[in-house]
C-alpha positions, 0 to 999 in steps of 0.5 A: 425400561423396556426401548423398541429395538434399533432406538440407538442407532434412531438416536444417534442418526437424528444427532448426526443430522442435527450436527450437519444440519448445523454445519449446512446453517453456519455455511450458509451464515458464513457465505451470506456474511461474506458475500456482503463483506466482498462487495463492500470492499469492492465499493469501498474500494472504488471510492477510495474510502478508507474510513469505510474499509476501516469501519467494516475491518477487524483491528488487526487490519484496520491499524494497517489501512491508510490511503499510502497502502491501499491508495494503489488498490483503489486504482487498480479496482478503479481501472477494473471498472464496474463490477459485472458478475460476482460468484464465489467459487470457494468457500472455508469455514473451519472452528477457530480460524477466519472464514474464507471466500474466493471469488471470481468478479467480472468488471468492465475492463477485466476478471479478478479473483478476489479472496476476502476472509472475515474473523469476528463479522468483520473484514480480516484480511482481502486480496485480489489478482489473476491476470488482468490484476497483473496486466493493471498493475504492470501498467500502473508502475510503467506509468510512475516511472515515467513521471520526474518525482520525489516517490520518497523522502526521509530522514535518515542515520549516519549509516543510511537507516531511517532515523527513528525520531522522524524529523528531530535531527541533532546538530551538526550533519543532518542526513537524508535519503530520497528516491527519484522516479523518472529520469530520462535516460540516454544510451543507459545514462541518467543525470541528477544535480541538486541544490540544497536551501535551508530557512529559519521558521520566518522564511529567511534564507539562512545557507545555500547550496547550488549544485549541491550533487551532480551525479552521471547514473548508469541504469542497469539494463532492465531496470526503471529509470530510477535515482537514491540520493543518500546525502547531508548538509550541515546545521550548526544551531539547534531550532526548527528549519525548513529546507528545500530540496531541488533535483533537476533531470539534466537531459530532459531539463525538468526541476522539481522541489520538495520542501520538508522541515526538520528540528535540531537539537 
């Protein structure tokens, strides 16, 4: 078969623009998806619907998504005000891996870059920081020091470690580990007291401890003003109860509650 001369190298130059011509499309598809994927965490975000984040994410990310962790990102988006401008300033596709855009987002009370990836059309994993992302958040945790709470509570082991049952206790010592946010502090000293009332499930009062705990902190210099209580108290028959927890911040006079229930068995 007679061919014109230089077919093969015509050939093979007509493959190679068909490939990068692929290439340029799965670019612009992978740009154009996440384009749309950055504003919608963005506006998800704003309104804090976690629902919405969930429906747009894969499952690997959804089963993570809560409002316990992502409740801070929705204030830190919150606080960033309405969004500006958005470019995309990086782009990665690559074959068997998640697409990837950075961006640099322009909101009303500052600048975020804001890394979104997608694995399947649906929201792998997002990010955001720079400097006034860490300026918000610096702002975010001193103003959560300052408020007298309960930040955690939990059931817990003899030896400290979260009880793997959650609220089923055996009879007999039943432990606890709260952590207190915001206790005022004088000449790097804090003090905690506690009382400690336990109810059978009708509401009667069924034991009572006053003054359970009265502890003089130190606070470490630098440190946020902050209290760990790891303690027990006994129940000696198995059934559902509830107990209240109360802690009063001595120098300050402040007293809170947290009630939580529990069953022995």
């Amino acid at each position: 078969m007679n061919r014109p001369v230089g077919w093969r190298n015509h050939l093979c130059s007509t493959m190679a623009l068909l490939l990068l011509s692929g290439l340029a499309f799965g670019s612009i598809n992978s740009k154009s998806n996440l384009d749309q994927t950055v504003d919608q965490v963005i506006q998800h975000l704003e309104v804090c619907d976690i629902n919405g984040l969930k429906s747009m994410s894969h499952p690997d990310l959804a089963a993570k998504l809560s409002l316990e962790s992502v409740g801070s990102h929705c204030t830190l988006v919150q606080r960033l005000g309405a969004v500006q401008t958005r470019n995309m300033q990086g782009l990665n596709v690559q074959a068997g891996a998640p697409d990837v855009g950075t961006y640099s987002v322009v909101f009303d009370q500052g600048t975020a870059t804001v890394k979104v990836s997608i694995k399947e059309a649906q929201l792998f994993s997002y990010n955001l920081s720079g400097p006034d992302v860490v300026r918000i958040i610096g702002e975010m945790q001193a103003e959560k020091y300052k408020v007298f709470a309960v930040n955690q509570f939990h059931w817990t082991l003899p030896d400290g470690t979260r009880n793997p049952k959650g609220n089923v206790l055996p009879v007999g010592k039943v432990h606890f580990k709260a952590v207190l946010y915001g206790l005022t502090v004088n000449e790097g000293k804090m003090r905690l007291t506690s009382d400690v009332l336990i109810k059978d499930p009708a509401g009667k009062e069924v034991n009572r401890y006053d003054k359970y705990l009265d502890q003089e902190l130190v606070l470490p210099e630098g440190s946020h003003p902050t209290a760990t209580v790891d303690s027990w108290f006994k129940i000696e028959e198995p059934g559902t109860w509830t107990v209240d927890i109360g802690f009063t911040d001595v120098l300050s006079g402040k007293e809170l509650i947290t009630t939580q229930s529990f069953v022995a068995e």
